[in-house]
C-alpha positions as protocol buffer text, in pm:
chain_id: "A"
residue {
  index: 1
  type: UNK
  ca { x: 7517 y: 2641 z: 10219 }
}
residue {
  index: 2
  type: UNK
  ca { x: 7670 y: 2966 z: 10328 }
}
residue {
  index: 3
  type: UNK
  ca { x: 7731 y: 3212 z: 10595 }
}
residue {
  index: 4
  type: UNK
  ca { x: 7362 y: 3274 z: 10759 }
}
residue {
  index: 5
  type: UNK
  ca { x: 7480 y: 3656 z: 10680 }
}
residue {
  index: 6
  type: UNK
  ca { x: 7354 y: 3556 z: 10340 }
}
residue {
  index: 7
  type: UNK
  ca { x: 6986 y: 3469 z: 10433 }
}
residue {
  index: 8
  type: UNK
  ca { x: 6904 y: 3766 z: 10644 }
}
residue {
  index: 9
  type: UNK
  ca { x: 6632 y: 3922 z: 10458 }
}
residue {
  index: 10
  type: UNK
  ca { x: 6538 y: 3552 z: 10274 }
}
residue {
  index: 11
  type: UNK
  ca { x: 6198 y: 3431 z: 10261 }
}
residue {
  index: 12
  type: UNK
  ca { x: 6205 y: 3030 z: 10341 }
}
residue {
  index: 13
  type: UNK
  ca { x: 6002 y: 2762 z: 10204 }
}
residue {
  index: 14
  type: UNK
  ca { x: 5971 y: 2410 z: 10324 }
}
residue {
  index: 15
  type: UNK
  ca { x: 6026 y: 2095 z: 10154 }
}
residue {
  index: 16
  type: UNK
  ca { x: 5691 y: 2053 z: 10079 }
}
residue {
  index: 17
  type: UNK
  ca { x: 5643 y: 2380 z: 9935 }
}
residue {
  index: 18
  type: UNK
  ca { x: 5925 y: 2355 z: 9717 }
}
residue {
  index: 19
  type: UNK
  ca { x: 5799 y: 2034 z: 9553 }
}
residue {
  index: 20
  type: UNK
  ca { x: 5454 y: 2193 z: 9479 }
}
residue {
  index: 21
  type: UNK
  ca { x: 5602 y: 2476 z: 9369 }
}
residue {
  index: 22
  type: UNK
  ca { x: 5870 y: 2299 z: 9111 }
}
residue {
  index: 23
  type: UNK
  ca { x: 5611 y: 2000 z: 9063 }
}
residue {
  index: 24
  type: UNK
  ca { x: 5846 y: 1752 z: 9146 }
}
residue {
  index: 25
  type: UNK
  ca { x: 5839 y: 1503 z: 9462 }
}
residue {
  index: 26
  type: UNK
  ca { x: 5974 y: 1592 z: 9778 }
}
residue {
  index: 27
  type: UNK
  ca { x: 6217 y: 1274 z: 9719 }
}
residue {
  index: 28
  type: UNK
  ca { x: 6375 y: 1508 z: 9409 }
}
residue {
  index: 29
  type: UNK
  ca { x: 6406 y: 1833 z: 9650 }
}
residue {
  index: 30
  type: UNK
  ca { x: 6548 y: 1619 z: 9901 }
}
residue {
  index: 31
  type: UNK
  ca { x: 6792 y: 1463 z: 9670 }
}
residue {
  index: 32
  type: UNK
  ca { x: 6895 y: 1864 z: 9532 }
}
residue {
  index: 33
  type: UNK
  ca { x: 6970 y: 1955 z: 9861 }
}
residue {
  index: 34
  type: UNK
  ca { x: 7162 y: 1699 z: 9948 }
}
residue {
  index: 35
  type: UNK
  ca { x: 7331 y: 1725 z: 9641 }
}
residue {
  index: 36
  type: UNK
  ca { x: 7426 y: 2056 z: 9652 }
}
residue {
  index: 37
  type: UNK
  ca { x: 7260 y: 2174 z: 9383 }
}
residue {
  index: 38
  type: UNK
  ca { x: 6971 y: 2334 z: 9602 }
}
residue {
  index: 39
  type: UNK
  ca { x: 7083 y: 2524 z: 9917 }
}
residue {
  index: 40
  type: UNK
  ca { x: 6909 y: 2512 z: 10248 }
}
residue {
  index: 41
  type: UNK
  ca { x: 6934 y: 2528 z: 10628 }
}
residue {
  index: 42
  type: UNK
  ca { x: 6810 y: 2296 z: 10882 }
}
residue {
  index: 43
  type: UNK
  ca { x: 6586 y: 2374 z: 11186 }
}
residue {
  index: 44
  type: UNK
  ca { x: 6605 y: 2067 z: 11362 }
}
residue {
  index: 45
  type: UNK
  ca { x: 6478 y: 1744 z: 11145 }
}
residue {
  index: 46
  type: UNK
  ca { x: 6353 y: 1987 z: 10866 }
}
residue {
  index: 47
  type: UNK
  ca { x: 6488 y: 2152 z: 10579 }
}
residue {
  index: 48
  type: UNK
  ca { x: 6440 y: 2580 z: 10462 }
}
residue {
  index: 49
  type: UNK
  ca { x: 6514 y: 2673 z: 10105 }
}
residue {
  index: 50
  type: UNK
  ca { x: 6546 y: 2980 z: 10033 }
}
residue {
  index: 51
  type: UNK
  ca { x: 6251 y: 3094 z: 9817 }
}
residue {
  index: 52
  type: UNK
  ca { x: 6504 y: 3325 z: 9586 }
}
residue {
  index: 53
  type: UNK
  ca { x: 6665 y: 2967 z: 9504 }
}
residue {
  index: 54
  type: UNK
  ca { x: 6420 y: 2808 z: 9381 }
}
residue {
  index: 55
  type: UNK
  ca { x: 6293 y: 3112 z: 9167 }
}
residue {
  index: 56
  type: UNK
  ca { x: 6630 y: 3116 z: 9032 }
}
residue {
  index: 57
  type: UNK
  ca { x: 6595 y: 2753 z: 8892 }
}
residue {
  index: 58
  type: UNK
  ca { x: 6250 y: 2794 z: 8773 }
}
residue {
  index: 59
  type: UNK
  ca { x: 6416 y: 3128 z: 8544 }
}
residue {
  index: 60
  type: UNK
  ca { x: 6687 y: 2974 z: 8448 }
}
residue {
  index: 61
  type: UNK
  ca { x: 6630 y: 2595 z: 8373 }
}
residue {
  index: 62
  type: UNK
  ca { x: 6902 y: 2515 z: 8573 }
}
residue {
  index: 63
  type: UNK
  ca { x: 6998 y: 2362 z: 8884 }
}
residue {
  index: 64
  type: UNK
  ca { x: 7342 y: 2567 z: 8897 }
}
residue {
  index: 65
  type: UNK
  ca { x: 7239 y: 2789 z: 9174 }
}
residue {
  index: 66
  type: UNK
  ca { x: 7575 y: 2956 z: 9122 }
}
residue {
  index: 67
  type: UNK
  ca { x: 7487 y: 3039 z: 8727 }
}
residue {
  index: 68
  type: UNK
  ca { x: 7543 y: 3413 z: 8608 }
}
residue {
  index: 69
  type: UNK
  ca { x: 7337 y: 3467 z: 8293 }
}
residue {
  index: 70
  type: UNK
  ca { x: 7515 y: 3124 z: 8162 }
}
residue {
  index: 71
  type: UNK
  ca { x: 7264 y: 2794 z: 8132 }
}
residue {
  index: 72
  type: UNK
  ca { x: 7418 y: 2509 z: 8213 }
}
residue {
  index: 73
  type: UNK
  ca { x: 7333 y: 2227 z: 7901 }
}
residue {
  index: 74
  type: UNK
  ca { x: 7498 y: 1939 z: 8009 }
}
residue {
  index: 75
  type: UNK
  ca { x: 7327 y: 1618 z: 8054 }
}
């Protein structure tokens, strides 16, 4: 997670959403976040990602968040 300078003008999506949206379970976003490989912010109990994120994995294949143009292929 970063400096909330970062997500000024992001668009947030819950936990929930996220799952639909990747078709996984909300178990698997849970366990992203938590590994670092999804960022997020929490409002009290709950969890924002921001919905640029998660776009980025869906382009890219990976869950490198942090990936310029490179695909990350290992196991």
């Amino acid at each position: 997670m970063g400096a909330a300078g970062n997500f000024t003008e992001a668009r947030f999506m819950t936990v929930t959403e996220v799952a639909e949206m990747m078709r996984v379970s909300r178990m698997t976003v849970y366990r992203m976040i938590h590994a670092g490989e999804l960022p997020a912010v929490r409002f009290g109990r709950s969890y924002r990602v921001p919905e640029s994120a998660v776009e980025q994995i869906l382009q890219t294949g990976t869950t490198d968040v942090r990936a310029t143009g490179t695909e990350d292929h290992r196991g």
